[in-house]
N, C-alpha and C positions, 0 to 999 in steps of 0.2 A: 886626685882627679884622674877619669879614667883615659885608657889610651885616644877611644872615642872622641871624648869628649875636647882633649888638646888639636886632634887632626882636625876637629869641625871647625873649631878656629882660628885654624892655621888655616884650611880652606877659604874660608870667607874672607880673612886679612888677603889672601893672593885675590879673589876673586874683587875686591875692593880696587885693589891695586890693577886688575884690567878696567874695571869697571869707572876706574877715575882715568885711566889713559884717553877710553874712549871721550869721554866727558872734555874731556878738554880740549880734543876735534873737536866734537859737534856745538859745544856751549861754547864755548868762545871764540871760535869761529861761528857762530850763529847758523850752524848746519841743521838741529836739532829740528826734525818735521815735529807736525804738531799732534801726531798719532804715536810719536815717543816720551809727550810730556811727564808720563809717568813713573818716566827713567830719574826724575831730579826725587823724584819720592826712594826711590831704590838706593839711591847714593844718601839721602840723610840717614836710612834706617840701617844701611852699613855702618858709616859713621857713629853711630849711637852706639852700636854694636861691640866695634871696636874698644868704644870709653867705657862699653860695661865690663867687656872683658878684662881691662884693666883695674876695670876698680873692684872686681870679684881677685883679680891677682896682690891686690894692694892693703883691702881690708878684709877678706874672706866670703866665703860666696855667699850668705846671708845679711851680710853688710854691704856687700857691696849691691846689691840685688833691693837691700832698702833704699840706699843712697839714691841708687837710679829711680828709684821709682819718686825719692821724694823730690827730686830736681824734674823730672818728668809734673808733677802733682804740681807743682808750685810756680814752674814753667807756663805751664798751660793757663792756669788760673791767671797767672800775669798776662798772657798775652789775651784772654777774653776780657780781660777790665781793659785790656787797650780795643780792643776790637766793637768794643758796646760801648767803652765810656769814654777813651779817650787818654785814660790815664794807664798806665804811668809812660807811656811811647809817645802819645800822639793819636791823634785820629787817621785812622787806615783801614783797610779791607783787603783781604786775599781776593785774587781774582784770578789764579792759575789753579786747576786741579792736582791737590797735594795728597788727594786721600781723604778717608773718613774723617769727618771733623768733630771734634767733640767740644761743647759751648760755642761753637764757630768759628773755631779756629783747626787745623791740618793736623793730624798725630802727629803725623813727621815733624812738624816744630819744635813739638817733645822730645824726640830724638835728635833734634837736630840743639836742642837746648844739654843736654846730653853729654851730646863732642865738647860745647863748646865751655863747660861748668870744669870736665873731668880732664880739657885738655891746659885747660887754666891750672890744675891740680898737679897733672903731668910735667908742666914746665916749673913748677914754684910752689910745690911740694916741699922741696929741702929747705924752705923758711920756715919750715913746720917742725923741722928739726929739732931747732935751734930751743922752743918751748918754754919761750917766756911770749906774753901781749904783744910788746911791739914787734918781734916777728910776725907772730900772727898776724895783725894788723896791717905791717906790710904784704901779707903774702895774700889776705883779702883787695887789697887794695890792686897792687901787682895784676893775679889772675882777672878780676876785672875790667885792667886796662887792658890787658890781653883778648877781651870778648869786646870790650868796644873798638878793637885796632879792628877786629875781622870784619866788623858790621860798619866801619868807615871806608872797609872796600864793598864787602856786598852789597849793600842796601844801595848804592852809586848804580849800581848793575841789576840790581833785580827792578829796582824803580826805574830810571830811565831806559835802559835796555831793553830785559825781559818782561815788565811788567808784569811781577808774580803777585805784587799787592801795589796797592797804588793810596796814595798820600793823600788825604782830604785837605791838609796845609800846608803850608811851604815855610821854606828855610832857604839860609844863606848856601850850604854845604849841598847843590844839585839838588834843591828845591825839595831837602829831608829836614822835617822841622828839629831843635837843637835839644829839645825836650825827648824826642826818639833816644841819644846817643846818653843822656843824663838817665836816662831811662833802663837803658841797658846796664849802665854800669852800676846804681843802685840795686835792681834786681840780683844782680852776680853776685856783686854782695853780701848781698842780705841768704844768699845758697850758700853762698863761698862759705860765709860766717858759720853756718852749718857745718859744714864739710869739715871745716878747720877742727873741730872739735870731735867728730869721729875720729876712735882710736885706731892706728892702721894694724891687720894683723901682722903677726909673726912667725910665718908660713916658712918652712925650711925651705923651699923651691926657691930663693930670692933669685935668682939671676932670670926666672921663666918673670918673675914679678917687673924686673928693672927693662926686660925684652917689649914685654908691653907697653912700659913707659915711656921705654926712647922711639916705639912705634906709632906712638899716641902723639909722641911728640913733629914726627915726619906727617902725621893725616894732618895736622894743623897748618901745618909749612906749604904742603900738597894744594890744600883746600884754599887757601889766602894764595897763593902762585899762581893758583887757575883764575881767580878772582882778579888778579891784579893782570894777567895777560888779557882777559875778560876786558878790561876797565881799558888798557891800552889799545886795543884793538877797535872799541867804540867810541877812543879819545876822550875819554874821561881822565886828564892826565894826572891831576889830582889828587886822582883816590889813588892811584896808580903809583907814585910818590909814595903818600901816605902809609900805603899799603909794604912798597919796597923799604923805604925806612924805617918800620915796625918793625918788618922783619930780620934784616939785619940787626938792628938793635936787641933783638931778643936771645938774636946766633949770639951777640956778643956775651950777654947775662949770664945764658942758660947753660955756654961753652963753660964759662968758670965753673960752672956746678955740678957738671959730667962728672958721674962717680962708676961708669960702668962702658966696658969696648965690648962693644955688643959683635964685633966680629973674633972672639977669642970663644964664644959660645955656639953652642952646637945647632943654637935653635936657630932658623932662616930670619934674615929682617923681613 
């Protein structure tokens, strides 16, 4: 990998990193005018960005470069069978401009399905190690409760809140129906199940590989923290909860599983 090509994303990881500080002024404190809506489209396709970088460091740049693309492909198609049919989410509609929409649904959801596939990877990976089924099985399981923990604080927030898409039905959980949240985590799944089964490379660079993952690992913590300060702020206390005790619980899991002090390395977090 060339020199180039490490600096451009190291750049974009710092640029990320201003780019989510502002983000957390204006989004959750509700400052965000309506002529910068197109700043929530700039922060997913960071974020995507990030997990591809990672999973080009993890499986090799052609591997990783399919992966994303097939989580993107597969992503997108799930959320237009929710957006036309109803299934497998619920009935809902976008109604904040996110960008080109492809079957009518926002690219960015691709990317933003992206973070949250490869950050599920990121954290519960090293069940994959281990390379027998029932690992596996847990670690499908695992990184999907992990995408429904994030979508038990956003969806709180972009629904009643923001109103980025808005709910045809209702439910117990802040009027989000419950088939949404079954929804999400079958879908993961059913990727995750994929994922599990790409072989990872074995790139001499490991420690440029392990940097990305425990960076992968902070945009997820980053993104759910903004979410839940989001959720407190609008008194959703709930998801807000929900949200805080996910998170810790995951510090706890994912603490045992550190196999790398990413400040003994040269590269910047």
């Amino acid at each position: 990998m060339g020199d180039f090509e490490v600096k451009s994303r190291e750049w974009i990881y710092r640029f990320f990193v201003l780019w989510y500080g502002a983000g957390v002024i204006l989004v959750a404190l509700d400052l965000l005018p309506p002529t910068l809506e197109w700043a929530n489209s700039v922060f997913l396709i960071l974020a995507g960005l990030i997990s591809i970088f990672f999973a080009i460091e993890k499986f090799g740049k052609k591997m990783g470069l399919f992966l994303s693309l097939f989580i993107f492909a597969a992503s997108m198609f799930a959320e237009s069978l929710g957006v036309h049919t109803g299934f497998p989410f619920g009935h809902y509609s976008y109604e904040q401009d996110f960008g080109v929409r492809i079957m009518g649904v926002p690219a960015t959801i691709g990317f933003a399905w992206i973070f949250i596939i490869f950050s599920g990877l990121s954290m519960f990976g090293w069940l994959l190690d281990k390379k027998s089924f029932t690992y596996r099985l847990l670690y499908m399981a695992a990184s999907s409760i992990s995408a429904v923990l994030i979508d038990m604080v956003i969806d709180p927030v972009a629904f009643n809140v923001k109103q980025y898409w808005i709910w045809k039905e209702s439910g117990l959980y802040y009027g989000i129906p419950v088939q949404n949240f079954l929804g999400w985590f079958f879908v993961s799944f059913i990727i995750q199940t994929g994922i599990s089964y790409a072989e990872s490379s074995s790139m001499p660079d490991g420690a440029l590989k392990l940097v990305w993952e425990n960076r992968l690992k902070r945009v997820y913590a980053m993104v759910l923290l903004m979410f839940i300060l989001t959720a407190v702020i609008a008194q959703l206390y709930a998801a807000a909860i929900v949200g805080a005790a996910g998170l810790i619980l995951l510090r706890l899991i994912i603490g045992r599983s550190d196999r790398f002090d990413y400040t003994k390395e040269k590269f910047p977090v």
